[in-house]
C-alpha positions in Angstrom: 1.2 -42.0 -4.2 -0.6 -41.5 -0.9 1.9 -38.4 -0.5 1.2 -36.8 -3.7 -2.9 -37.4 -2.8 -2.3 -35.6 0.6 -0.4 -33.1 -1.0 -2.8 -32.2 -3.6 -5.5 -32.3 -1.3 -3.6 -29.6 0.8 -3.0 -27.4 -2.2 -6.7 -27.6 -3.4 -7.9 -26.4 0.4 -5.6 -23.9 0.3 -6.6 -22.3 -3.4 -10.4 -23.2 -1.8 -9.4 -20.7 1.5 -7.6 -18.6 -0.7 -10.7 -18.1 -3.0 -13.3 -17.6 0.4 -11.2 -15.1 1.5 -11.0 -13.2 -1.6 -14.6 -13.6 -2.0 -15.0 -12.0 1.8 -13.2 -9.6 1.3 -14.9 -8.6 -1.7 -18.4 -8.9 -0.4 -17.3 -6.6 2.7 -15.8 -4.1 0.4 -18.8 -4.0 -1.9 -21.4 -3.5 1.8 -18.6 -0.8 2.9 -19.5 1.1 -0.9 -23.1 0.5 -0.8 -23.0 2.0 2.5 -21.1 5.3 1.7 -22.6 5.7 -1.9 -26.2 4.8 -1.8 -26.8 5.6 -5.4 -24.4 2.8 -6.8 -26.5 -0.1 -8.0 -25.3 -3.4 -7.1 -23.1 -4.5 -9.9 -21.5 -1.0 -10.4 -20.6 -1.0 -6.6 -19.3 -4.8 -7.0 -17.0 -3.3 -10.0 -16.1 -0.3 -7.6 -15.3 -3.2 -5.1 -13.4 -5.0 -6.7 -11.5 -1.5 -8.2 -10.6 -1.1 -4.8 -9.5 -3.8 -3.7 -6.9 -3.4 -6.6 -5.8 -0.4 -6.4 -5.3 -0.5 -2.7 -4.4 -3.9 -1.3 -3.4 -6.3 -3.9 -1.2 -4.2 -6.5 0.8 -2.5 -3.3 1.5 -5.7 -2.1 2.1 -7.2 -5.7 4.6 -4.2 -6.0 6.0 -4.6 -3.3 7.1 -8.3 -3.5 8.1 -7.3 -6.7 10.6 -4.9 -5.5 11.9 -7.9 -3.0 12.3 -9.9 -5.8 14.0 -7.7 -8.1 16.3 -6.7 -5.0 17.2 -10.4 -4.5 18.0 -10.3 -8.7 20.3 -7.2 -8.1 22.3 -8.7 -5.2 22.9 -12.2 -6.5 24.2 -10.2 -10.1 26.3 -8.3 -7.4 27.7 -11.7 -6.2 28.1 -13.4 -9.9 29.8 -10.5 -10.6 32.3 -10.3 -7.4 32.8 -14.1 -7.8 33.9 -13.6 -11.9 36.3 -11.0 -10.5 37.5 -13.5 -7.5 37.9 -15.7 -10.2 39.7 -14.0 -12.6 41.7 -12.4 -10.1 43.0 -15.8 -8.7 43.4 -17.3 -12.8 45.8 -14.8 -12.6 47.8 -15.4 -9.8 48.1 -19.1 -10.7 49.6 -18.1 -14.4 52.3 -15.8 -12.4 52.5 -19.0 -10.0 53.1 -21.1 -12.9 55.0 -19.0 -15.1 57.6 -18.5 -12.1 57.9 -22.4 -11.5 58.5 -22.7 -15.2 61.8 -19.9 -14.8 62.9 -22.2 -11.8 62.9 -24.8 -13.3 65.1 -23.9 -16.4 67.5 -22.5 -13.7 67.4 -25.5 -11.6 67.9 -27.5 -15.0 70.9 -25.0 -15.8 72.3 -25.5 -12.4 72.3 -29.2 -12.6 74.6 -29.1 -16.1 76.7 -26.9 -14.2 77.0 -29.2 -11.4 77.8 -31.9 -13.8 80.2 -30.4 -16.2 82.0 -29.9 -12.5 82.2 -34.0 -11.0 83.1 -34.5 -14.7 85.7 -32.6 -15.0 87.2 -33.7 -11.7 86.7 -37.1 -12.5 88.7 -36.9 -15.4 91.2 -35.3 -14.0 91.6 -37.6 -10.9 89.8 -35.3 -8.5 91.6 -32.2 -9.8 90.7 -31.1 -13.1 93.2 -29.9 -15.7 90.8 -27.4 -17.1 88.2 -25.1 -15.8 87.6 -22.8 -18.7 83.9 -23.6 -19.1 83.5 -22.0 -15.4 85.9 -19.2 -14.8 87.7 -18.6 -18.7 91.5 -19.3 -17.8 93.9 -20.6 -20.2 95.5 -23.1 -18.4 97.9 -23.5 -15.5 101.4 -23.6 -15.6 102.3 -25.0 -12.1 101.3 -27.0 -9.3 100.0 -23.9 -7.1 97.9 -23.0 -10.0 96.7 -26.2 -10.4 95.8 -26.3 -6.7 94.4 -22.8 -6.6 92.0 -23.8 -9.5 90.9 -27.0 -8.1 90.0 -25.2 -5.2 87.6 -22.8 -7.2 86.3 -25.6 -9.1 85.0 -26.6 -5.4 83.7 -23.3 -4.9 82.0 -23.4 -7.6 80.3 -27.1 -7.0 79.5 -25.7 -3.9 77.9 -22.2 -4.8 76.2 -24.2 -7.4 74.6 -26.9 -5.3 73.4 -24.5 -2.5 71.5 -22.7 -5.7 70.3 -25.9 -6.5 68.7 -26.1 -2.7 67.6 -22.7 -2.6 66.0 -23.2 -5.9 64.5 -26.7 -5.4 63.1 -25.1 -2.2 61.6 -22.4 -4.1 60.1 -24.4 -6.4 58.4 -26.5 -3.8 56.9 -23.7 -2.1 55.5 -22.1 -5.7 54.1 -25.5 -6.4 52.5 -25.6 -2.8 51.2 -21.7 -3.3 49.9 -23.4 -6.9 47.8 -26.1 -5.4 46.3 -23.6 -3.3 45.2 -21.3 -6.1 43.7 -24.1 -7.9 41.8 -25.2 -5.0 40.7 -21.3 -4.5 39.7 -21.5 -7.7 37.5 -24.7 -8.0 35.7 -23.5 -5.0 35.4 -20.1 -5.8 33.7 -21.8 -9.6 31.2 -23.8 -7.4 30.3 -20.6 -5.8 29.7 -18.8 -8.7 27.7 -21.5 -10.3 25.2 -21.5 -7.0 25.3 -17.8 -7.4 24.5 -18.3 -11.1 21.8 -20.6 -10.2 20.8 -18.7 -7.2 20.1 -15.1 -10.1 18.4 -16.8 -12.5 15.9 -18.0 -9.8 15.6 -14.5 -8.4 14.9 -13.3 -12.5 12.2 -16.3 -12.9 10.7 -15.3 -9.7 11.0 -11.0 -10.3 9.4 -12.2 -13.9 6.7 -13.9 -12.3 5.9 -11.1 -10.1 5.6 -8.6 -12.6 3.4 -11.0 -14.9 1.1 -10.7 -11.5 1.3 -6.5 -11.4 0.8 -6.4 -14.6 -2.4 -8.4 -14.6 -4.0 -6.5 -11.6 -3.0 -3.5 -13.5 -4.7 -4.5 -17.0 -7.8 -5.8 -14.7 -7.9 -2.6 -12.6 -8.0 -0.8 -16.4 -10.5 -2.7 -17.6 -12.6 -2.1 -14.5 -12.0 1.3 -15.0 -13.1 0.5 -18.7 -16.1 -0.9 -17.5 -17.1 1.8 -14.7 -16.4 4.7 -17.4 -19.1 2.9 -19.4 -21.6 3.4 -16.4 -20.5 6.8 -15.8 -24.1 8.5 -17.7 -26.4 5.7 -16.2 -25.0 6.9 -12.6 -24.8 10.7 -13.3 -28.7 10.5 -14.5 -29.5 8.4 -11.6 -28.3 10.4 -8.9 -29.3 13.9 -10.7 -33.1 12.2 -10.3 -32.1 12.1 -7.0 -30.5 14.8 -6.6 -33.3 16.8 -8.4 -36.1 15.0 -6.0 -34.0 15.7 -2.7 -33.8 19.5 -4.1 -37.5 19.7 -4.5 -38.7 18.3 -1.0 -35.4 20.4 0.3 -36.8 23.8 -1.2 -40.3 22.5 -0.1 -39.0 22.5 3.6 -36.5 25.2 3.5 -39.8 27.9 2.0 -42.2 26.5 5.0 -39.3 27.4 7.5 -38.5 30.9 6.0 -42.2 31.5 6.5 -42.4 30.0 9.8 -39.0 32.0 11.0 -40.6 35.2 9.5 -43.4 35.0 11.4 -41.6 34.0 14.5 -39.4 36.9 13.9 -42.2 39.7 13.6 -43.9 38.1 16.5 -40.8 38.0 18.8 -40.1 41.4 17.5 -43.8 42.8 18.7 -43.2 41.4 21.9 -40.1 42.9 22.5 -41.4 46.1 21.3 -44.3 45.7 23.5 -42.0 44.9 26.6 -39.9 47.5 25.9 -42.9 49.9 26.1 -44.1 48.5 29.3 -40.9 48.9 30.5 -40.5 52.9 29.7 -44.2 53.8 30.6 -43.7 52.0 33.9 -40.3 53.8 34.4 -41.7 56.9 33.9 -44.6 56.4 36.2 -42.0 55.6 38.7 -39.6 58.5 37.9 -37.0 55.6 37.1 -34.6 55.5 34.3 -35.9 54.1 31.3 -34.2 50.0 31.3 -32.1 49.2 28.3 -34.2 47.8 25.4 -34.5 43.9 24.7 -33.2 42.9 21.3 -33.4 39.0 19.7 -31.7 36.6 21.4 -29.9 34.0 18.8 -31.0 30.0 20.0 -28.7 27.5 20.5 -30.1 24.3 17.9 -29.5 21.7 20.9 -32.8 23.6 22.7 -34.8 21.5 20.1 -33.6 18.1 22.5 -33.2 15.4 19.8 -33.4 11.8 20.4 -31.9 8.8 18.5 -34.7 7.8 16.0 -33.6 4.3 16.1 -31.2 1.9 18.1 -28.5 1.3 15.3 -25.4 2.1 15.3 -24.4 4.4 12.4 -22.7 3.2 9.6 -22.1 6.4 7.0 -22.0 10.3 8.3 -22.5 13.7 6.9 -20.4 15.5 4.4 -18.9 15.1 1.0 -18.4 12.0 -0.9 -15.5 12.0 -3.0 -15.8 9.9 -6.3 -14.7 6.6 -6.2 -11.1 6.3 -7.1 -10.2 6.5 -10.4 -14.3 6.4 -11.5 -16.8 8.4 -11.8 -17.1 12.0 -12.2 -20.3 13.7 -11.6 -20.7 16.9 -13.7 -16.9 17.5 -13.2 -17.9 17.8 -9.0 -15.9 14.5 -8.2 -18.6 13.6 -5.7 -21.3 14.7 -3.8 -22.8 15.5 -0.7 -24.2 12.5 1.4 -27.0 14.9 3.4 -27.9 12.7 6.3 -26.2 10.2 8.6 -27.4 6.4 7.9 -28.4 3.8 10.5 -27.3 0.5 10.1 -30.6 -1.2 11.1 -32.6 -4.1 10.1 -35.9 -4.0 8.1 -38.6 -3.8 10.5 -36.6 -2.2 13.1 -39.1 0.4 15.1 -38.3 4.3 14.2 -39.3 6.9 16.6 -39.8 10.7 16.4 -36.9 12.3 17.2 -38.6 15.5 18.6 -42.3 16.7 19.1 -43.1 17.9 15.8 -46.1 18.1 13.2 -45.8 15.6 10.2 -45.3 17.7 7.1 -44.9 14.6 5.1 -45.8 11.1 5.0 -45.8 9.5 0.9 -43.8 7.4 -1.0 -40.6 9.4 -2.8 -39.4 9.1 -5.9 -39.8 5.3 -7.9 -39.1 1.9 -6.3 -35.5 1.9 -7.4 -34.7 5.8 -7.3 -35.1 8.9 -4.7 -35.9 8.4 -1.0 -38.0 5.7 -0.8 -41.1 6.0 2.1 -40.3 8.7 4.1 -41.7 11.0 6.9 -41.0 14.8 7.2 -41.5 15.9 10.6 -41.5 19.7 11.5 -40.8 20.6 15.3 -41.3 24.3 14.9 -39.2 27.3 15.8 -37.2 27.8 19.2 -36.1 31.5 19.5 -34.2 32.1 15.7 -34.0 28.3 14.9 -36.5 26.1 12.7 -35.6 22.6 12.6 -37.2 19.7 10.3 -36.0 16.0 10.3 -36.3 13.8 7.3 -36.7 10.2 7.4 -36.0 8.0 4.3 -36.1 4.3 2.8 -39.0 2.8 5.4 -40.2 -0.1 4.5 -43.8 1.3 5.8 -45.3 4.7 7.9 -47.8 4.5 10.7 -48.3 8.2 10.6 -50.1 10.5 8.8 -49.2 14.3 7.0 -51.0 16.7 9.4 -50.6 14.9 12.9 -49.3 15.8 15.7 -46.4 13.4 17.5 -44.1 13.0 20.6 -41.0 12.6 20.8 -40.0 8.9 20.7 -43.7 7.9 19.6 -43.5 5.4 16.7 -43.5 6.6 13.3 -42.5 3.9 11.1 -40.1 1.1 10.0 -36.8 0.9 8.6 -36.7 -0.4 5.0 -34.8 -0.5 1.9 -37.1 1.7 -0.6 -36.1 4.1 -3.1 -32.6 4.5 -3.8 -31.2 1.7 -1.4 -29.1 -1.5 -1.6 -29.9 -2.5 2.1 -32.2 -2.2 5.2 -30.8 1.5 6.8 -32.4 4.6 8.1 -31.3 7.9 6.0 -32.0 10.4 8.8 -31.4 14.3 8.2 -31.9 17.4 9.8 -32.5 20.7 8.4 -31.9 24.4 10.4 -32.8 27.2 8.4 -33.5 26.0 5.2 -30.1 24.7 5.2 -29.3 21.0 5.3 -27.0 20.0 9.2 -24.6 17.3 10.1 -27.5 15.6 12.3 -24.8 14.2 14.7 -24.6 17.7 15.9 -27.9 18.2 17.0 -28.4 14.5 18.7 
């Protein structure tokens, strides 16, 4: 009793591990979503999770216990089946065994009658018998010497016949011994194939079980699909708000650089032009060649100096996001592009300037649940043919102002979880040009 308690006791904290880890391994899953596709609310990306934790851990390894198991099922068949024919094979043997000490012994029996007609006839006879017709067809014999010479091949005879009889009885002896080893072959080779019986039906129950279990995770993966499809509209609306918001401030930024460029560019081009004339009146007041012309000089981006805007290790980078296996499609793209590089840093963590720059924007974006949250646009000007802006999303609050002028690293704001987030990060993104740049480029 107390080793059936201990025994259930083990087996209940195993299924309890068993369960935490599962649970674990979902919640990490679900954080690793959340963090590489911010617009998935919190039940979708627990379904998405879960998805893919089907799809990619437990039905390969379900599958591929199942092939194990349906290996074992093929090779113990292979060994029912070579024991049947082991079987049959040595059946066999002992029917020729036993149909050849059958013949012997009708022959021995045959030799024995033989071997008796013979003593009889001589006893009769007085030790010489007065007819041997049975054994060699004569007649009869008319004298002594024939009478002798008979006698003697009645001897023969007895004699031939009794060393048949040995060879025979020896034979016989030797079949039966050859018998009793075919029908101990046998009984062990039966035994065998019952274990090996046993031993394939165990391998079928177990193969069956195992693709009851792939067959499960593949109707629950299904039905998570199911359920995902279902949430396929409320997604693609929610992330074309936010696409549609990001656009707008995008467009916003990318006009005030054109302008800003444009400017920069006439400007750069008036002073060249103006050092170029210097440069030829001053060469011909010196009866000097006239030096070649300047032309614009293309910037390297890294002039601009960025800084980390928070210490955080990052936990999602630029680029495209494919959709989530097997989910959700948006507008027939398959994904979309994550614009900015996320910090994975607590609420409340400070968030610096990450260049000198003006504030183009401070405001809240979008709704509480969708768009960027509290953010900070910060424009640090043009360096030769490069504008750069930096955008900062999802602070919890903002201790500057639109219109002011900051340092690099001066305090800006704090890292929240506003807007279109399921968890304290920075969203941090840099645009050249007008054109939206992997920011871990530029740091």
């Amino acid at each position: 009793m107390a080793l059936a308690l201990v025994l259930a006791l083990s087996a209940s904290t195993a299924s309890a591990d068993e369960l935490s880890d599962r649970k674990a391994a979902l919640d990490a899953e679900q954080q690793r979503v959340q963090e590489q596709y911010e617009y998935l609310g919190e039940d979708i990306a627990k379904t998405v999770a879960q998805l893919n934790i089907y799809q990619n851990e437990e039905l390969p390894a379900a599958q591929t216990v199942l092939a194990d198991a349906e290996g074992r099922v093929t090779s113990a068949s292979a060994k029912v089946g070579a024991l049947t024919d082991r079987v049959a094979l040595a059946q066999e043997t002992r029917n020729t065994i036993a149909a050849q000490i059958a013949e012997d012994e009708k022959a021995l029996d045959e030799t024995q009658k033989v071997i008796g007609q013979i003593a009889s006839q001589a006893y009769k006879s007085g030790g010489v018998p007065s007819s041997l017709t049975l054994l060699f067809g004569a007649d009869g014999a008319d004298s002594l010497t024939d009478t002798m010479g008979m006698a003697g091949q009645a001897l023969r005879g007895q004699n031939a016949a009794v060393e048949r009889l040995t060879q025979q009885s020896a034979t016989n002896v030797n079949s039966e011994a050859r018998l009793a080893a075919v029908e101990e072959e046998i009984s062990t080779l039966k035994a065998q194939a019952e274990e090996a019986l046993k031993a394939e039906q165990s391998a079928r129950d177990e193969a069956a079980a195992e693709k009851a279990k792939v067959d499960d995770l593949i109707a629950s993966a299904e039905a998570l699909n199911s359920e995902l499809e279902a949430q396929k509209p409320v997604v693609q609306a929610k992330l074309s708000s936010i696409q549609s918001e990001q656009a707008a401030v995008q467009a916003e930024i990318a006009e005030r650089q054109r302008i800003m460029l444009e400017e920069a560019r006439r400007a750069e081009e008036a002073r060249i032009a103006e050092a170029n004339r210097v440069a030829a009146e001053q060469a011909a007041q010196n009866n000097q060649p006239v030096p070649p012309p300047q032309t614009v000089v293309p910037t390297n981006p890294s002039a601009f100096g960025l800084q980390y805007p928070v210490s955080a290790p990052v936990t999602s980078g630029f680029g495209w996001r494919p959709t989530p296996a097997g989910t959700i499609d948006f507008s027939g793209t398959g994904g979309y592009l994550h614009s900015g590089i996320d910090f994975g840093a607590r609420c409340g963590t400070p968030i610096y300037a990450a260049a000198a720059g003006e504030v183009w924007r401070s405001d809240m974006g979008g709704t509480e649940m969708i768009g960027t949250g509290n953010r900070i646009v910060l424009n640090h000007g043009v360096i030769g043919t490069s504008a750069l802006a930096t955008n900062y999303y999802h602070m919890s609050s903002r201790v500057v102002s639109a219109g002011q002028w900051v340092n690099a690293g001066q305090l800006i704001g704090y890292v929240g979880s506003t807007g279109n987030s399921t968890g304290c990060h920075l969203h941090f993104e840099t645009m050249l040009n007008g054109q939206l740049v992997n920011p871990s480029g530029l740091l």
